[in-house]
C-alpha positions in Angstrom: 26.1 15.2 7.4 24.8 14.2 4.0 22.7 11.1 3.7 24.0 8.3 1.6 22.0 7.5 -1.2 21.0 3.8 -1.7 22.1 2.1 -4.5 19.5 1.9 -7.3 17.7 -1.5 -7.9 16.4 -3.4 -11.1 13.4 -4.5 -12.0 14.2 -7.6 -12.0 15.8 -7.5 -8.5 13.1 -6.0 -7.1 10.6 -8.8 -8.5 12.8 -11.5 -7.5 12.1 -10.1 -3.5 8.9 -9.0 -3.8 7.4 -12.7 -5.2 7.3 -16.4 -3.7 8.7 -18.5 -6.7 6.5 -21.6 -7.0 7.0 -22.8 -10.9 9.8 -22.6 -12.6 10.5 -23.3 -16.5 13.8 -23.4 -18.7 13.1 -22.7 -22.4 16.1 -23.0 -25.3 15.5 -21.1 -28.1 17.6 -21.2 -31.3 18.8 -17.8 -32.4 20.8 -19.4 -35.1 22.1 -22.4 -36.8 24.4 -23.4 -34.2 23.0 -21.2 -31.1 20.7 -21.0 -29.0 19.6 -18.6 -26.1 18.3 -20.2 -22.4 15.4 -18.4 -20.7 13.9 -18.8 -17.2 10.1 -18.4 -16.9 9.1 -17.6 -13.1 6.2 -17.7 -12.2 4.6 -16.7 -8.4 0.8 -17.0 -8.7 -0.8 -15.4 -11.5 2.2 -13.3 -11.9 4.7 -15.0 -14.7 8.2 -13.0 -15.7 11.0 -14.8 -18.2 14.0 -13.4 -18.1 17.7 -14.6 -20.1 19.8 -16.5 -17.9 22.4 -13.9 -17.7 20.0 -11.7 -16.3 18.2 -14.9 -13.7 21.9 -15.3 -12.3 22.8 -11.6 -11.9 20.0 -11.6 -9.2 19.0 -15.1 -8.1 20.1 -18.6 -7.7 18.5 -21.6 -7.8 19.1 -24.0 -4.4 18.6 -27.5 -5.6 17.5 -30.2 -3.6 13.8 -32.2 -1.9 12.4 -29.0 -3.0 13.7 -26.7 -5.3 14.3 -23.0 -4.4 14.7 -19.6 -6.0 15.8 -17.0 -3.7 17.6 -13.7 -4.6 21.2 -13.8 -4.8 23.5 -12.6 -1.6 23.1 -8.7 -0.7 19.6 -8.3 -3.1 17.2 -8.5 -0.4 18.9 -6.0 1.4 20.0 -3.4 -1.1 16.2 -3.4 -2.3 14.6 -3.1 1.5 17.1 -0.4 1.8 16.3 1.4 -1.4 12.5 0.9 -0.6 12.5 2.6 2.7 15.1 5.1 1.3 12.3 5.9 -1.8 9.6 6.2 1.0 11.2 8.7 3.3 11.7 10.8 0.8 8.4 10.0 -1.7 7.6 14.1 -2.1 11.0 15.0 -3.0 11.5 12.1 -5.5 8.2 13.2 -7.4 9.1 16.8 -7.0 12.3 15.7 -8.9 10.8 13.3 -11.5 8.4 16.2 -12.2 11.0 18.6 -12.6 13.0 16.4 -14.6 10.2 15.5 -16.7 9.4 19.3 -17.5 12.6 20.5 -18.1 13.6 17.4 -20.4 10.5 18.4 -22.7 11.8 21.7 -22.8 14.9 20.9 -23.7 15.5 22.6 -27.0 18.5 20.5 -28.5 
């Protein structure tokens, strides 16, 4: 039986389940005469990302109410434990392969 491969996770999802949210900040900035662009700042500690809102609701959601959440969106947490544990039973054979990829990449003579 082959083992199933978990599906790859972003950077951003992974951020969003490794950190506890405690500030977060909405910036507009014009990109034009009539446009703008919206950006979230998070921020957990001393640790600070700011990401496009297309990208902030691909992987989280804010739950407003007495105290406002962020928490990643349905299925994240999981798909990234998953991928985690997946990555770290197999941590020599996913270097062995990077390496490999790496060498043969340089090698390439295209």
């Amino acid at each position: 039986m082959v083992e199933r491969i978990p599906d790859s996770v972003t950077e951003q999802e992974r951020w969003i389940v490794k950190h506890h949210i405690d500030t977060v900040k909405v910036e507009y900035r014009q990109t034009g005469t009539d446009t703008a662009e919206t950006y979230v700042t998070l921020i957990a500690g001393k640790e600070k990302v700011t990401w496009r809102d297309t990208t902030f609701n691909k992987v989280a959601q804010l739950q407003l109410g007495y105290n406002t959440v962020v928490s990643p969106k349905y299925g994240v947490r999981e798909r990234v434990d998953a991928r985690d544990k997946w990555e770290k039973a197999n941590a020599r054979e996913l270097a062995e392969f990077k390496r490999l990829k790496a060498k043969f990449e340089a090698d390439d003579g295209r």
